[in-house]
C-alpha positions in Angstrom: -47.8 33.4 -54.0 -45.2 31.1 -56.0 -43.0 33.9 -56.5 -43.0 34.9 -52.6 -42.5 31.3 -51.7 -39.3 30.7 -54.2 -38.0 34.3 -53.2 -38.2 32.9 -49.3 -36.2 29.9 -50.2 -34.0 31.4 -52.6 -33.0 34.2 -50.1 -32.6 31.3 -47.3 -30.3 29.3 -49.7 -27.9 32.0 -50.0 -27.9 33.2 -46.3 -26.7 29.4 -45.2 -23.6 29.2 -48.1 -22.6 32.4 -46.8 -23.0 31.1 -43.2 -21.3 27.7 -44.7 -18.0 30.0 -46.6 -17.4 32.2 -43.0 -17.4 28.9 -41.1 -14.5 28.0 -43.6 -10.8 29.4 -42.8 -9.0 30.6 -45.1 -6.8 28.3 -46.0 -3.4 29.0 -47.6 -1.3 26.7 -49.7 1.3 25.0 -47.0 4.9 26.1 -48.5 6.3 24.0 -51.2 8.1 21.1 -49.1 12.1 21.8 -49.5 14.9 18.8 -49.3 15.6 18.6 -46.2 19.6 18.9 -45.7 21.2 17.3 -43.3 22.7 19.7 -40.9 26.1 17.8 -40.3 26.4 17.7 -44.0 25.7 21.6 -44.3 27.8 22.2 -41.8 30.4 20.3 -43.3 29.8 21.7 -46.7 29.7 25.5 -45.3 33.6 25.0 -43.6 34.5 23.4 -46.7 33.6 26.5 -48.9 35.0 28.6 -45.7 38.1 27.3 -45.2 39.2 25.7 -48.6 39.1 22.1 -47.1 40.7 18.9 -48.7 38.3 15.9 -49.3 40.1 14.1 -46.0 39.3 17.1 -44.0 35.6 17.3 -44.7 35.2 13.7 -44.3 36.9 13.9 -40.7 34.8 16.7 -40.1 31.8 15.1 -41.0 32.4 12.4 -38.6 33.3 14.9 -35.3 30.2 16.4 -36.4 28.1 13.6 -36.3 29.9 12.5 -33.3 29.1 15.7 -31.7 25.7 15.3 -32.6 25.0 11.9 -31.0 27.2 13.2 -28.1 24.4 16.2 -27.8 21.6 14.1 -28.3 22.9 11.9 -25.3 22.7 14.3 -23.0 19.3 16.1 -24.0 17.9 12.6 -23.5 19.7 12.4 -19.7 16.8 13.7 -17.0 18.9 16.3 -15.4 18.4 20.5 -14.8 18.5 22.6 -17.8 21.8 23.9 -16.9 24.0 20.9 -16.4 22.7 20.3 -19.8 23.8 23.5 -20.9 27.1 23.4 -19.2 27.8 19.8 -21.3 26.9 20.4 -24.5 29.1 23.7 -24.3 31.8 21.6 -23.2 31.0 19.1 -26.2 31.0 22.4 -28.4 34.6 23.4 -27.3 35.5 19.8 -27.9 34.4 19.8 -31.5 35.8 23.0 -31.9 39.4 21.5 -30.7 38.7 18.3 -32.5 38.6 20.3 -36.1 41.1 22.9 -35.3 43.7 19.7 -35.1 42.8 18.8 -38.6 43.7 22.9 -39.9 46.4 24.1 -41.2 48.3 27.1 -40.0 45.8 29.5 -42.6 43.0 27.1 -42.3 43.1 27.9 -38.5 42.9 31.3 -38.5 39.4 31.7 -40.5 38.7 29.2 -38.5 38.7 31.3 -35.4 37.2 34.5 -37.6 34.3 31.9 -37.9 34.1 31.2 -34.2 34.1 34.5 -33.0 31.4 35.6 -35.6 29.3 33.0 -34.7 29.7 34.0 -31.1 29.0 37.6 -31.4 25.9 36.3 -33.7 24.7 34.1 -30.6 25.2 37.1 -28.2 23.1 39.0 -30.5 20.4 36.7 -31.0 20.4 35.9 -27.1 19.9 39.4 -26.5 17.0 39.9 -28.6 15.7 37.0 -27.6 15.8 38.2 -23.9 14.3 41.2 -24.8 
């Protein structure tokens, strides 16, 4: 009688942890946390390597960047339709595009615009997919 008694608990023990382990997600490791890097300094950092810039041109860069960037941030913050605020923060992209062409040189320019168009045809292409 012992024997049926322990083999009824035993067998009810291990039903419930296997209840207990499906009741549990599995859980995966989160991914190993990564400096974050600032994107005006990557940004910065990138053109540099790009275009061969001089320590006085990725400092003024930096700061159109990061005056871009509060500039953008402004306007995200303004309650207004979606495409005014598209429409502005273009305009603030051309601007900081104008802004750091004045600090190129002739050579310096022209990858410069290489750059810009890639990045264009890139947005196009990601717009497009995203669309889809």
């Amino acid at each position: 009688m012992h024997k049926i008694v322990l083999s009824f608990l035993l067998l009810i023990a291990l039903q419930s942890t296997a209840q207990v382990n499906r009741m549990i997600p599995n859980s995966k490791t989160p991914p190993p946390n990564k400096a974050k890097v600032d994107p005006n300094e990557y940004s910065a950092n990138y053109l540099k390597e790009e275009l061969n810039l001089d320590a006085f041109q990725v400092a003024a860069v930096k700061s159109h960047l990061e005056n871009n960037q509060k500039e953008v941030d402004k306007v995200l913050e303004v309650n207004s339709h979606k495409d005014e605020k598209i429409e502005k923060i273009k305009l603030l992209h051309e601007k900081l595009v104008a802004d750091i062409s004045l600090l190129l040189n002739d050579e310096q320019k022209q990858k410069f615009d290489l750059l810009q168009k890639k990045n264009e045809k890139k947005s196009k292409k990601d717009k497009k997919n995203k669309d889809q």
